[in-house]
N, C-alpha and C positions, 0 to 999 in steps of 0.2 A: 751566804756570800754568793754573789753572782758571777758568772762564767767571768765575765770581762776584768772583774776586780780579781781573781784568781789568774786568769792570765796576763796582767799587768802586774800579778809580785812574780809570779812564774819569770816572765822578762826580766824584771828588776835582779832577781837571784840568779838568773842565769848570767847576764850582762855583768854581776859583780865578780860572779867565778872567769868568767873569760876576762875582765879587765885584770882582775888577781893573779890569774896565770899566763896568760899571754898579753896584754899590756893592753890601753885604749885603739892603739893605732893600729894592732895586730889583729882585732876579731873584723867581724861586718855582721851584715843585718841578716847574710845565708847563714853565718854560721851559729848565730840566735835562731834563726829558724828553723834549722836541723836538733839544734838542742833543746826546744821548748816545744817542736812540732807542730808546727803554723808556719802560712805563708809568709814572705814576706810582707804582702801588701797589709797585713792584720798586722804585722808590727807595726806600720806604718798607723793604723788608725789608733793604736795608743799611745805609738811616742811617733810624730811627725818626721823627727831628722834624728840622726844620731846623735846631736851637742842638747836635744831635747832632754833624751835617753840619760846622756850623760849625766847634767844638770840634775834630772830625776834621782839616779843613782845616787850623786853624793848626798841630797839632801833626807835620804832615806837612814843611808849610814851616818851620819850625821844623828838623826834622831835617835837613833840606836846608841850610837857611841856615846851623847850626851846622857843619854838613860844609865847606862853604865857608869859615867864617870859621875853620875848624880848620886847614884848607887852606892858607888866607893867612899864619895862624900860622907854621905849619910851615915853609913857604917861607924865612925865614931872613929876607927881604930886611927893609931900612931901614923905617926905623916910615912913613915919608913913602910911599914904594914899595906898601905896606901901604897903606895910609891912602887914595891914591888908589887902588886896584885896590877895595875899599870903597866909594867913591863913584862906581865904573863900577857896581856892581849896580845902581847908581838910574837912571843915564841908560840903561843896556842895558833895565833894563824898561817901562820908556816909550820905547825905540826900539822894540818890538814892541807898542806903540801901550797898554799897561796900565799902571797904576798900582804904585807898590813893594804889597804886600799891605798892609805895616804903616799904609800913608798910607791904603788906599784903606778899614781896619777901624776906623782910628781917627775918619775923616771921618765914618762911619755910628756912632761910641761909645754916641751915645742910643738907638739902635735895638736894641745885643747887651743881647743877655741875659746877666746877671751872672757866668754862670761863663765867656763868650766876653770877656767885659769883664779879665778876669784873666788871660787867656791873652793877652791884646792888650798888657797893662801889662807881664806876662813879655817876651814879647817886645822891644819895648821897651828893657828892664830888661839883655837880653841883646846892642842895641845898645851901648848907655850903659857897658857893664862891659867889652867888647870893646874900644871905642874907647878909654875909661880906660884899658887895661892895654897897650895899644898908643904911647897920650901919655906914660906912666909911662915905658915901658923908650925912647922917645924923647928926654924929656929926662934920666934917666940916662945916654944913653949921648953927650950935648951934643947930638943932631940937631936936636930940634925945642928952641925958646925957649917956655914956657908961661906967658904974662901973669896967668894965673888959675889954680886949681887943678886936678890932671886930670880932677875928674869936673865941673866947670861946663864945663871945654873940651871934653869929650866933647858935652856937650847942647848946645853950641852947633854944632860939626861937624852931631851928626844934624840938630838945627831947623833947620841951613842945607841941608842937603841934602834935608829934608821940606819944607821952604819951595822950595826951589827946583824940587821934583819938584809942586808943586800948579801955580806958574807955568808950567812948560814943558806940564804936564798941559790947559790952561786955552791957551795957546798952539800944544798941538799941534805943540810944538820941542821935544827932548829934549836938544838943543845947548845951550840954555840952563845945565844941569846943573852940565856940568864946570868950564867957564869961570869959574864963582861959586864953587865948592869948593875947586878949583886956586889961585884968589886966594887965599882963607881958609887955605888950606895954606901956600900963599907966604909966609905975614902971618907964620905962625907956626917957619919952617923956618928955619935958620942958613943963610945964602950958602954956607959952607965946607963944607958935609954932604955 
């Protein structure tokens, strides 16, 4: 692997830990440079502007998260089995003390830049469809009971687990997470599954 391709994921992971912990609108490109150890102007020759950076970032994690949720897929297990292992990605990344990405770009919304603002709503978009397609073949196959239709139940899973990752964020308890999901799960799962 070459210098440049090491210090362009070197960026990309450093710029995910500081949007994770201190927000998009709260780092800059000194305080990337003090943490990856390069000038600024070397940042600038792999990501031009910040909304470059940015754009780069999501679709990184992105590719990541889809890998993961391909992953979950594949596994075969019960939509419920599914479902929580989904809601460990929230509490796992706030046990290494950062925010989900999704919560920590959406909290800064007014500050992207409109083509970061699109990428954010994909995102998103790629919960909400995931989760959907997860509740569907759920209550097809009798596991889960769905009071509401799969894609409102979808958005209330993620708002309860975006809601509950801002609390435990705010708290400083990643515990907090499961326990609230796991109910919401319970709410909706057949005794007999």
């Amino acid at each position: 692997m070459s210098n440049a391709i090491d210090t362009r994921t070197a960026l990309l992971a450093e710029a995910e830990t500081l949007v994770r912990t201190l927000g998009y609108a709260a780092f800059s490109y000194g305080d990337l440079s003090e943490r990856v150890g390069i000038r600024k102007a070397s940042i600038h020759h792999h990501f031009s502007t910040k909304e470059v950076l940015g754009n780069a970032l999501i679709e990184n994690y992105l590719e990541r998260f889809r890998a993961q949720l391909a992953e979950l897929s594949a596994s075969g297990g019960a939509a419920t089995k599914q479902l929580r292992a989904y809601g460990d990605f929230f509490s796992g990344s706030l046990a290494e003390g950062q925010m989900p990405l999704c919560g920590a770009l959406a909290a800064d919304a007014a500050y992207l830049p409109p083509s970061m603002q699109k990428r954010v709503k994909a995102f998103f978009e790629l919960h909400v469809d995931w989760l959907e397609t997860v509740l569907r073949n759920g209550a097809a196959n009798g596991e889960i009971t769905l009071f509401a239709p799969p894609k409102r139940s979808a958005l209330l899973l993620l708002s309860t687990l975006q809601g509950a990752s801002v609390v435990a964020w705010a708290l400083k308890d990643p515990s907090v997470i499961k326990p609230v999901f796991r109910q919401l799960l319970d709410s909706i799962s057949r005794n007999d599954a």
